[in-house]
N, C-alpha and C positions, 0 to 999 in steps of 0.2 A: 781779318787778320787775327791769328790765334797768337797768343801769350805762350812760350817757352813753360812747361810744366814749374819751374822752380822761382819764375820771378812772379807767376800766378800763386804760388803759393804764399808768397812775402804779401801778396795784395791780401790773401785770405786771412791768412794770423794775424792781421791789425785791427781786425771786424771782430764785433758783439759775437757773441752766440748765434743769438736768434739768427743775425743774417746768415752767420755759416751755413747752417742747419734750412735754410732758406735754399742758400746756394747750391746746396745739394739736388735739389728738386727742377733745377733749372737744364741739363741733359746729363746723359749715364757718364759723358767722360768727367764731368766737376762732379758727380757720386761718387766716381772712381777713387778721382784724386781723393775726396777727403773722405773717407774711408778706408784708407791704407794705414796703417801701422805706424809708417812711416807721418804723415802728415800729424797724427797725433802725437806723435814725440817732437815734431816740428814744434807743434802749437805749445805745448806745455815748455819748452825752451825761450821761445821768440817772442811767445805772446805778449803785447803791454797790459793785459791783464791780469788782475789777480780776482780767482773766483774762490767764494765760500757757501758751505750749505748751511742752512741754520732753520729751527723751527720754534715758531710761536705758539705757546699755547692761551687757549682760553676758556672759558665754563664751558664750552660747547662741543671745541673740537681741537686738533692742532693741525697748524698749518707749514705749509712747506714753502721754502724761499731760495734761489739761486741770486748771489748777489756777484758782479763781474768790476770789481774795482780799478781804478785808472790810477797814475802815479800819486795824483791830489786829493786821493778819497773822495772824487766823483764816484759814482757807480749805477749802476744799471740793475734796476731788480725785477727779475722772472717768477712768478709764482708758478711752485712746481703742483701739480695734482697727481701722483701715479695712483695706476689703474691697477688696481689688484684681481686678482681672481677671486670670483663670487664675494667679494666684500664691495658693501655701500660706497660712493664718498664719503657718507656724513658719517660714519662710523670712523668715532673718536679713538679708540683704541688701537691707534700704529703713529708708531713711533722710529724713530732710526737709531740704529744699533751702532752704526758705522759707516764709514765710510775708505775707501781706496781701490785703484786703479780705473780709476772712470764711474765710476758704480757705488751706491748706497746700498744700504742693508735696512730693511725696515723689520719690523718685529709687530704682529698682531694677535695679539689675545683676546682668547675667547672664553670667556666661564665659561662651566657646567658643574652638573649636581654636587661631582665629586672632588672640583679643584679647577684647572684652567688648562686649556690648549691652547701652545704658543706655535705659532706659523712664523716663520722668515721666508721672506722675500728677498730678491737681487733685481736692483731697476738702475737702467739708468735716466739720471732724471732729464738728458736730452731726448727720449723718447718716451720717456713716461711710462715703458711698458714694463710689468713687475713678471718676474717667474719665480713661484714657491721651488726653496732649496734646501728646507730644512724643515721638522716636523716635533716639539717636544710637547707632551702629555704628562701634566704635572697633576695627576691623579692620585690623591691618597700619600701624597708626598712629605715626605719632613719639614719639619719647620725651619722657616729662613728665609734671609731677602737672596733675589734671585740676580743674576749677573752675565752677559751674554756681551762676549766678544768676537770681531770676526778680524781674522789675516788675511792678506795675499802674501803667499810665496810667489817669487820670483823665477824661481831656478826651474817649477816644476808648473809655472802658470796656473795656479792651485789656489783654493781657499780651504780656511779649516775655518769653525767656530768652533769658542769655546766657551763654556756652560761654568760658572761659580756657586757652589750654597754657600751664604756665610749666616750665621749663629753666634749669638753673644759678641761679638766684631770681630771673630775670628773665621778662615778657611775652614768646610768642613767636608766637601769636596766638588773637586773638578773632572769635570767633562770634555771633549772635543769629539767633533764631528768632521768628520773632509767631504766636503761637498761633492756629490756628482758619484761617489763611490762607495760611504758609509752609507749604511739604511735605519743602524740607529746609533745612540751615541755610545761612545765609549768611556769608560774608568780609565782617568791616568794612571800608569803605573808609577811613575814619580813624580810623586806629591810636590805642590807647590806651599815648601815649609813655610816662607817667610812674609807669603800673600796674603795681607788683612784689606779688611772692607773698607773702602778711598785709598787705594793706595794709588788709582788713578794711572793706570797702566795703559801704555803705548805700545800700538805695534807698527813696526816696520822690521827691512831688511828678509821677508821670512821669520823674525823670533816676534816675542810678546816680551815688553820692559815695563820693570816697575822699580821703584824703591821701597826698601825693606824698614821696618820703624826696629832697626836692632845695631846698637852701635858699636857692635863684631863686625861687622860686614862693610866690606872697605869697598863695593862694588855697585854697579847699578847688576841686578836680576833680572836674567833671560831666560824664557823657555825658547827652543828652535822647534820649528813648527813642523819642520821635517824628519827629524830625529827624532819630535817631541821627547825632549831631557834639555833640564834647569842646568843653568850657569851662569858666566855676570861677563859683563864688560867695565875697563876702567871705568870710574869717575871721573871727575875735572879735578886739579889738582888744589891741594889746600883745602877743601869744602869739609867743616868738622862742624857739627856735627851732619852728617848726611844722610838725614831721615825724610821719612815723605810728610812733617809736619812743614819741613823746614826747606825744601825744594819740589818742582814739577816738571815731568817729564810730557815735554810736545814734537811735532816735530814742524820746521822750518826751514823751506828749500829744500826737501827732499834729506836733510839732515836731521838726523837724533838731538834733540837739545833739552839742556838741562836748568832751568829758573827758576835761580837762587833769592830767596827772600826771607835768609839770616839777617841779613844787614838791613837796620830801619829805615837808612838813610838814603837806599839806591838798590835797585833791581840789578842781578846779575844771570847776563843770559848767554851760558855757554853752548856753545853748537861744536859738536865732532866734526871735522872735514873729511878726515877719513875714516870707515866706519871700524870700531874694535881698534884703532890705535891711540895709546895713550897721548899718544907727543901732537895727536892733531885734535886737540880741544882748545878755543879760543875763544875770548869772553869780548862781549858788548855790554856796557852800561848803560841803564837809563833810569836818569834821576828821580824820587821821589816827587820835585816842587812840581813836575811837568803833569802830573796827575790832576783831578778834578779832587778839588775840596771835599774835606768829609772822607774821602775813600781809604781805602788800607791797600798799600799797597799789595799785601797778599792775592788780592783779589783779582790781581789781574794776570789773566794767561794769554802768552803770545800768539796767535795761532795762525798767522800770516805775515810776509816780511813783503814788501814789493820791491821792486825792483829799483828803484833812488833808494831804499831804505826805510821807509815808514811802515810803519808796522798796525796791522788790525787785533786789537785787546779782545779779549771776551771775561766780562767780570763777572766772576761764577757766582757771586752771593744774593747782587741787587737784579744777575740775568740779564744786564744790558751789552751793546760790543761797543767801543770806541777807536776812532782815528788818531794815534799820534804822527807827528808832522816830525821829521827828522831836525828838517830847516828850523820851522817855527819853536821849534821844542814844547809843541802845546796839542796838548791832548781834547780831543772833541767829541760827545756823542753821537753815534749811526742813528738817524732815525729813517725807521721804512717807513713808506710810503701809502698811506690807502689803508692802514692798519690803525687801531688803538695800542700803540705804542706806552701804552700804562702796562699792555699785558705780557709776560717773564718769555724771555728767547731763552729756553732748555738746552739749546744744542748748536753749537756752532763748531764748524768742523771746513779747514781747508780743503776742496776741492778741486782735481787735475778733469778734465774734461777729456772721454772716449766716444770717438765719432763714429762708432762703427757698432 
């Protein structure tokens, strides 16, 4: 007796990874199904999971982790290994640059005589398999710390990266690449005025957002990745002063959000419902006392909501991620598993799962 395509699919979105990914192998028509387009927007709607990517480092090497979260901060951890072209495992120099629509971004450098060649990668970490996409040769180059972000545009099923020098903590210039049809990178023509080094920018929608440390600016700042040219979308309303000391832009549920950490006494974490309109920003509060002892509130960034509401922390200073409990109001440390958990998780990043 075969299952109706649509009620087999409700069986499939309630399952791990791993089993999907399992299931696939089992004949061409369950390939079929969960490799359509379709079923992966299925999953990322229905699923009782919530997945995130994150990486551990240590004197030796950094590691890579898929972790598949349940409504009660149960979870499920995959250690990822992608397989690069001509680079070792044990070679410690790849890192992830990014992450969106299915797909991580890894970045590996390489000395040599005259400076460093940086290789990016495109993998997805359900199959492990990397393809170089991008090529920069930082030969005999200026001085500055380096900055490399990637987009997906929507409209045009496209990525760009983009390339920052900063000098003395200011922009000194930017770069972007468009994958698949640049060969090398290119000069923005308009300059990103108001982009200093942490300002800790976000991409989604197609644009790149950031906040500006200049209290002229009544806006969050976009570059559109399509047009490439700078512009802003509102803010949330009330928020003065609105500097990147004093708020952080994430994104949660597929929404732009804005977390507010003016106030000593309570985290404010506004999320846009609809993108670029003013009237649809709406605030959720969550208390200082709910925190673990010792910490600053500053420190914690939202970077997953589930679906009852609880929310996965990632604390940028001390590098660890924690579980708040909506119900409990009490906030817990993640510990992986099989790990020395003394050593700093660098990178944590919400992840949508691409089965195809």
């Amino acid at each position: 007796m075969e299952l109706p395509n649509d009620l087999f699919t409700e069986v499939l979105v309630r399952l791990p990874l791993k089993d999907i990914f399992i299931s696939r192998c089992v004949c061409r028509a369950w390939n079929t199904l969960i490799t359509t387009p379709y079923f992966t927007s299925y999953y990322a709607n229905n699923s009782p999971f919530t997945s995130i990517i994150l990486t551990q480092d240590n004197c030796n090497r950094t590691s890579f982790f898929l972790l598949e979260f349940g409504k009660n901060g149960d979870f499920i951890q995959t250690p990822i290994k992608p397989k690069l072209p001509e680079i070792a495992e044990t070679d410690s120099r790849v890192s992830i640059i990014g992450s969106c629509d299915g797909s991580i971004f890894l970045l590996h450098r390489r000395g040599s005589r005259d400076g460093s060649i940086d290789n990016m990668y495109l993998c997805n970490p359900l199959f492990e398999r990397c393809v170089k996409i991008a090529e920069d040769r930082l030969v005999n180059s200026p001085c500055g710390v380096f900055e490399y972000k990637v987009c997906y545009i929507p409209s045009t099923n496209s990525y760009k990266l983009l390339k920052f020098r900063y000098h003395g903590g200011s922009l000194k210039e930017a770069k972007i690449f468009t994958v698949g049809v640049d060969k090398d990178w290119r000069n923005l023509e308009d300059p990103f005025t108001f982009l200093e080094y942490w300002s800790e920018g976000v991409c989604f929608n197609g644009a790149y957002h950031w906040v500006a440390d200049n209290e002229n600016l009544d806006n969050i700042c976009t570059f559109d990745l399509l047009e490439e040219k700078c512009s802003g979308i509102p803010k949330p309303p009330g928020l003065l002063p609105f500097l990147s000391e004093t708020v952080s832009l994430t994104i949660l549920n597929d929404r732009l959000s804005v977390v507010d950490y003016s106030d000593c006494s309570q985290m404010n974490i506004w999320t846009m419902d609809k993108y670029g309109v003013a009237e649809s920003w709406f605030r959720n509060i969550i208390l200082l006392k709910h925190h673990p002892r010792n910490s600053d509130l500053e420190r914690f960034l939202p970077i997953a909501i589930l679906p009852n509401g609880n929310i996965i922390f990632y604390e940028m200073y001390s590098l660890r991620i924690y579980f708040f409990s909506l119900e409990e109001k009490k906030c817990s440390r993640i510990k992986l598993r099989g790990v020395d958990n003394q050593e700093p998780i660098t990178m944590a990043n919400a992840f949508k799962p691409r089965f195809s």
